[in-house]
N, C-alpha and C positions, 0 to 999 in steps of 0.2 A: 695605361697603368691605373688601377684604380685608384680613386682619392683617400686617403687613411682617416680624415676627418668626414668623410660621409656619411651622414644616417639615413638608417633604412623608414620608409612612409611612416609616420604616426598617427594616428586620429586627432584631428585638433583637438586643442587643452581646452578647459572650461573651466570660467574663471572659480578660483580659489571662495573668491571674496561673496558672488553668486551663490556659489553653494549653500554657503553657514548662511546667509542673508534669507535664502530660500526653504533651510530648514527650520530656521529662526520664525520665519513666519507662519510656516507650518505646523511647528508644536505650539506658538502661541496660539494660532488661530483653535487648532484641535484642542488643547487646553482650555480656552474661553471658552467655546462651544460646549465640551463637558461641563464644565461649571456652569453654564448658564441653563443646559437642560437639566442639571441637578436643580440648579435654582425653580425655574421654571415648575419641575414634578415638584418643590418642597413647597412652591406658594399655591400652585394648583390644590394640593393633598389640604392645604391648611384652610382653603378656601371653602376645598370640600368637605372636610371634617364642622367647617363654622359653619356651613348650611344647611346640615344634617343635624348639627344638634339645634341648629335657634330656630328654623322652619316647625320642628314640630314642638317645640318650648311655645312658640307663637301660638300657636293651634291650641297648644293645653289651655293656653291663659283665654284664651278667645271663648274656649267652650267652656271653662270656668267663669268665665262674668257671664254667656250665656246662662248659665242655669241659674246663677245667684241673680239674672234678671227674672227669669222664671219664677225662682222661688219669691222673689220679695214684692213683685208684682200681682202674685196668685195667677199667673198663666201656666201653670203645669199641665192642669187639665186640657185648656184650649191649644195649646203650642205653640212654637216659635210665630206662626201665622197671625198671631193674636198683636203681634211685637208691633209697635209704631214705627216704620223705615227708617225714619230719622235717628232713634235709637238704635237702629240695627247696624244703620250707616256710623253711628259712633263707637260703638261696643267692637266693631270691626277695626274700627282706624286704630283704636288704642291697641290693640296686639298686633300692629303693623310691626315690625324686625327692623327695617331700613324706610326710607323714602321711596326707594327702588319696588317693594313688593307691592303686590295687592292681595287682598285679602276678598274672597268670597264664600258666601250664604248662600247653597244649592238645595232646589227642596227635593222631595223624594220624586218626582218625576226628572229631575234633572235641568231644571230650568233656573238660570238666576235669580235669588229672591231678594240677596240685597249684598256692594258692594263696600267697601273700605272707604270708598269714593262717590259723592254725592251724583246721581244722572246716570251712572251703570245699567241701571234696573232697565231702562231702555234697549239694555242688550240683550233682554231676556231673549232665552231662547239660542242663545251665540256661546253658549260654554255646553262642552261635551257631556254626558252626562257619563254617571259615573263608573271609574273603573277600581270596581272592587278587589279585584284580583293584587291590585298594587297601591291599595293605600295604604297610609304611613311608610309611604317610601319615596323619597328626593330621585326623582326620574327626569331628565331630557327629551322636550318634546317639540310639535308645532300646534300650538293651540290654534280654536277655531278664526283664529282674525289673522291666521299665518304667520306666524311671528315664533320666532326660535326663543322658547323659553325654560324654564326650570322652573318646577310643580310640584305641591306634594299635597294631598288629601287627606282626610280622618271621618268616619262617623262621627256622628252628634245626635244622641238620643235613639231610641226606638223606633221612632216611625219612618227611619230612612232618610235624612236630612244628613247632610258633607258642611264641611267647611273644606275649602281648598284655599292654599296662597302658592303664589305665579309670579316670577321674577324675569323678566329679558334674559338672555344668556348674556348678551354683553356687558348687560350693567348687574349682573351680577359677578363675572370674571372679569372686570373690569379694573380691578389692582392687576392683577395676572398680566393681561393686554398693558396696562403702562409699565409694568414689572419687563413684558418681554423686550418693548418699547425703549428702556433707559438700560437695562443688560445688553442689547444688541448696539445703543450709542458707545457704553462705557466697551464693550468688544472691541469696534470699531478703533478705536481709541489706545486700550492697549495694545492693538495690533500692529496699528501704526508706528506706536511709542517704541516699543520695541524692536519692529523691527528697522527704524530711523538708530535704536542704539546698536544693534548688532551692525547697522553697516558702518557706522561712525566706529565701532570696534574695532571689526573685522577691518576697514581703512589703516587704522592704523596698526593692525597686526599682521594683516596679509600682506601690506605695501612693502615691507622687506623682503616676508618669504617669495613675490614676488620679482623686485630685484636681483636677490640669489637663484632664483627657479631662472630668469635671464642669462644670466650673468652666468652660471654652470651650462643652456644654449651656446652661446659664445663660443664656451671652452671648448665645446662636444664639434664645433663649426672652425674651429684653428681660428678664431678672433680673440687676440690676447692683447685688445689698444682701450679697454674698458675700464675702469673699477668701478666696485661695487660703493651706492652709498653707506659710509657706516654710520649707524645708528647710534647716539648719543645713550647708549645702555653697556650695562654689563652682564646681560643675559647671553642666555644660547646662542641668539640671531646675532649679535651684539662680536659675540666670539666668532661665531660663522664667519661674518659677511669680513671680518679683519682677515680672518686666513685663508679666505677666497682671494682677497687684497695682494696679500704676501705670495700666496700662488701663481695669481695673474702675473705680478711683476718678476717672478722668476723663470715663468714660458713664457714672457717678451724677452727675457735674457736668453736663455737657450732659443729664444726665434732666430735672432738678432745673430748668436753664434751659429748657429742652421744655417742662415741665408750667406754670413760671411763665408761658409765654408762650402756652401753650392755655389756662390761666387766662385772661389779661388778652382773649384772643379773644373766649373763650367770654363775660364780661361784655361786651365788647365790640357782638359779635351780640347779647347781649339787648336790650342798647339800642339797637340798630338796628330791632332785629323791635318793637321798642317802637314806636321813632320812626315806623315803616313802616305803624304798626297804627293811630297816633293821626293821622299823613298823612291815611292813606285812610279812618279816622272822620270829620277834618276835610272831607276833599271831598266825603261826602256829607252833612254836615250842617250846619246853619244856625248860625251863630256867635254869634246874641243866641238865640232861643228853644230851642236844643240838638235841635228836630227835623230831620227830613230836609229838604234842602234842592232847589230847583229843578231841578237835573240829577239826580239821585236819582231824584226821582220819573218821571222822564221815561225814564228807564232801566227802573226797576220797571212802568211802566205799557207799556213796548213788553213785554216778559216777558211781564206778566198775559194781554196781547189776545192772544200767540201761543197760551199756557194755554189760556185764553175758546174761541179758534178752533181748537183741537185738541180740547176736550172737550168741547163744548157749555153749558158751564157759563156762571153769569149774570153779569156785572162792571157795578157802579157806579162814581160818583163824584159827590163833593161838592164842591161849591165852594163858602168862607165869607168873607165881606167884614164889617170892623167898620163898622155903620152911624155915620156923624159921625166918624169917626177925624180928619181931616184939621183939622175945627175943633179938635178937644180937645185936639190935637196942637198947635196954635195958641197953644192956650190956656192951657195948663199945659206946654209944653215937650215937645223932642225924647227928655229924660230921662223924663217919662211917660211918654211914647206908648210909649218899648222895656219900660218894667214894665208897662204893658197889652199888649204882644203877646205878651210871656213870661208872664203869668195865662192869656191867652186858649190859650195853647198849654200848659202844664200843665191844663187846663180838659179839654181836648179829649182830648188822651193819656190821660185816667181814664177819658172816654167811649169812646171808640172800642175795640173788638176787639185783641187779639193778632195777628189774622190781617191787620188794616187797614195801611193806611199812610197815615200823617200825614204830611203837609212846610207848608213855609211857601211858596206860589206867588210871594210877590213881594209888597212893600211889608205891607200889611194884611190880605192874602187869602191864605188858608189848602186847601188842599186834602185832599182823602181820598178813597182809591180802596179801595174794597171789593168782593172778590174772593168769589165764588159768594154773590153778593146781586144781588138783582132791583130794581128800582126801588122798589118796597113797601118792602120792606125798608131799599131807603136813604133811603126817605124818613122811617121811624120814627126813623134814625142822626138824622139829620139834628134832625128834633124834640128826641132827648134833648138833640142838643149847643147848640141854640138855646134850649132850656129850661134849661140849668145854667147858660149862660153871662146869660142875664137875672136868673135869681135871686143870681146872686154882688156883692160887692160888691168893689171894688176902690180899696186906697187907693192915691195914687199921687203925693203931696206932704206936703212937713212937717205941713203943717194936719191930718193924720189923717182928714179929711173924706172917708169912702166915695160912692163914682159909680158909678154904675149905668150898666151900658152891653149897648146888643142887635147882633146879627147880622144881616145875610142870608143865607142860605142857595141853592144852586141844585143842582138833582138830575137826574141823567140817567145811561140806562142804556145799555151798548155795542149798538148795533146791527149793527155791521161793519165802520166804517170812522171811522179812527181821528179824522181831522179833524173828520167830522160828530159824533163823540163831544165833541171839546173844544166846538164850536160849539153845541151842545143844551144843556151843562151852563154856559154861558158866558150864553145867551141866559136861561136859567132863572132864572138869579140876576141879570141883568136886572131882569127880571120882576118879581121879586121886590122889587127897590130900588122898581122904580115901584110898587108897591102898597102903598105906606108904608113898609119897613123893619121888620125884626125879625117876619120870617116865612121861611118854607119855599116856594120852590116846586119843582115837580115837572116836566118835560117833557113829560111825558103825564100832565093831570090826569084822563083819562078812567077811569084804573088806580085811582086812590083809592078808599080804602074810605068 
């Protein structure tokens, strides 16, 4: 019978509290990360915008005290070449932008003529010469000494003279880099924080719904010995988990009347299959001698003969009559004669086989049908039970006075047919009566030993 409280496979559950915790972290993280590449392009752009305007502001101011050294020197004619280094090396420093830049004096071949920074000039010959195509313009490069930098150039006069200033990339995006620096700590940080509050949240908001998510388990699995904790609210869950409460404790009532009432079945049925058992004892067997009774046997002996005639195997039967019953029955009462038929039939039941069957044929007469026995055979049955039952004594009134009392016997073997069976074993014991009583006969004495 199938079980009513069975559920069909599920995919295991994933917890509630995991989820939100895992989305939680998800949109914080994705949320920082937006903001911080917003930030990121806003300080970059600003970085970029301040070194495009003060790089060539630098340059203006540089080639303006240039000229006005020119002018107030009277080197116009001669040219910057005329210029005392030292002076060149100053005029330079002073439209430095940052600490970070340098500042150089290229002459029209393209060789260093003089730097922002005193000892440079040693480098002549180490700066690229010029590319026209993209001066005055803020460009990302590797200058000649290999170094990742950012560059911009300008003419300066007529005869082909640059100023260029060159900045390290790093130490020029170097807000940038500690900007992405302390934005990826503080990420780091709300990420954490948050998601430490979403699980401390979710803790205490999912830890009912999972008690109730349990706890309706149970009920789906016939376990109703649980309640639900109720939560000190008067919210939803609050109301939930009280009328899950009230639930449970009225399917342990109805459990409770369920099982009393499978109980009282269950005894119930046994005493039916009792009654049912002692019925059908009763209709096959005899109510004073406790053997098999008339229809019994008539049942069992159609059985045997289909046996008999499926296997070839041998079937008897005996028939026994109390000799003088009906006088001593007379004579000592009907309350005898039932404790001589009940002796006679405990008598027999000792004799006979396991495999036999005893019944009572009706009034005095006794039956036994023996199954793969030949007529020899049933005639030795026959002898033992005619011979215990002569020897026994039998009291059967107050007086204590033992009576002796004998049998007839009659004996025949199946031959085919069933009628001629009962008529062979019927006429035998006959026979038997006419030959005085308290013998055995045989249907075919020619078989005797």
């Amino acid at each position: 019978m199938p079980d009513p409280f069975r559920q069909p496979a599920r995919p295991p559950l994933h917890s509630l509290t995991t989820k939100i915790i895992v989305f939680v972290f998800l949109s914080t993280l994705i949320t920082a990360l937006l903001l911080s590449w917003i930030s990121i392009q806003a300080t970059t752009a600003y970085l970029g915008e301040g070194i495009e305007r003060r790089y060539p502001l630098a340059l203006e101011r540089v080639a303006e005290r240039l000229q006005h050294q020119l002018e107030l020197h009277s080197h116009a004619q001669t040219g910057l070449a005329s210029i005392d280094p030292d002076t060149l090396v100053a005029l330079l420093a002073l439209g430095r932008p940052d600490d970070d830049a340098r500042l150089y004096l290229i002459d029209p071949q393209g060789d260093l003529k003089a730097s922002d920074r005193s000892g440079d000039a040693s480098q002549a010959g180490r700066i690229p010469r010029a590319d026209r195509t993209q001066e005055n313009t803020v460009r990302e490069y590797t200058n000649e000494q290999g170094l990742h930098v950012i560059g911009l150039s300008r003419s300066f006069g007529d005869a082909g003279w640059r100023i260029a200033i060159e900045t390290p990339f790093e130490r020029a995006y170097a807000p940038v880099l500690a900007a992405i620096t302390r934005i990826f700590i503080v990420d780091v940080g709300i990420v954490l924080l948050f998601s430490y509050l979403a699980y401390r949240i979710t803790g205490a908001v999912v830890k009912p719904v999972e008690d109730l998510s349990e706890a309706a388990r149970r009920i789906a699995q016939g376990q109703f010995d649980h309640d639900v904790p109720e939560p000190d609210t008067n919210d939803e869950i609050g109301l939930l988990a009280r009328t899950l409460n009230d639930m449970m404790r009225r399917l342990r009532g109805y459990q409770r009347e369920i099982e009393a009432a499978n109980s009282d079945l269950t005894e119930r049925n046994a005493q039916l299959q009792q009654a049912k058992e002692t019925f059908e004892q009763l209709s096959i067997t005899d109510g004073l001698t406790k053997v098999h009774n008339h229809r019994f046997f008539q049942d069992h002996l159609t059985r045997e003969i289909k046996r008999a005639t499926r296997t070839g195997e041998s079937l008897s039967m005996l028939l026994l009559d109390i000799d003088d019953f009906k006088s001593l029955n007379d004579r000592h009462g009907h309350a005898s004669g039932d404790e001589i038929l009940v002796g006679i039939a405990r008598i027999m039941n000792e004799a006979v086989r396991d495999s036999d069957l005893l019944a009572r044929y009706g009034g005095e007469e006794f039956a036994v049908l023996a199954g793969n026995t030949d007529q020899i055979g049933a005639y030795k049955l026959a002898e033992k039970i005619r011979t215990l039952i002569s020897e026994a004594s039998f009291v059967i009134d107050d007086s204590l006075r033992p009576v002796r009392l004998t049998v007839s016997i009659g004996v025949a073997q199946f031959s085919g047919n069933r009628k001629a069976f009962f008529i062979a074993t019927d006429q035998a014991l006959y026979r038997a009566k006419a030959q005085g009583k308290n013998c055995v006969v045989i249907d075919a004495p020619e078989f005797l030993p």
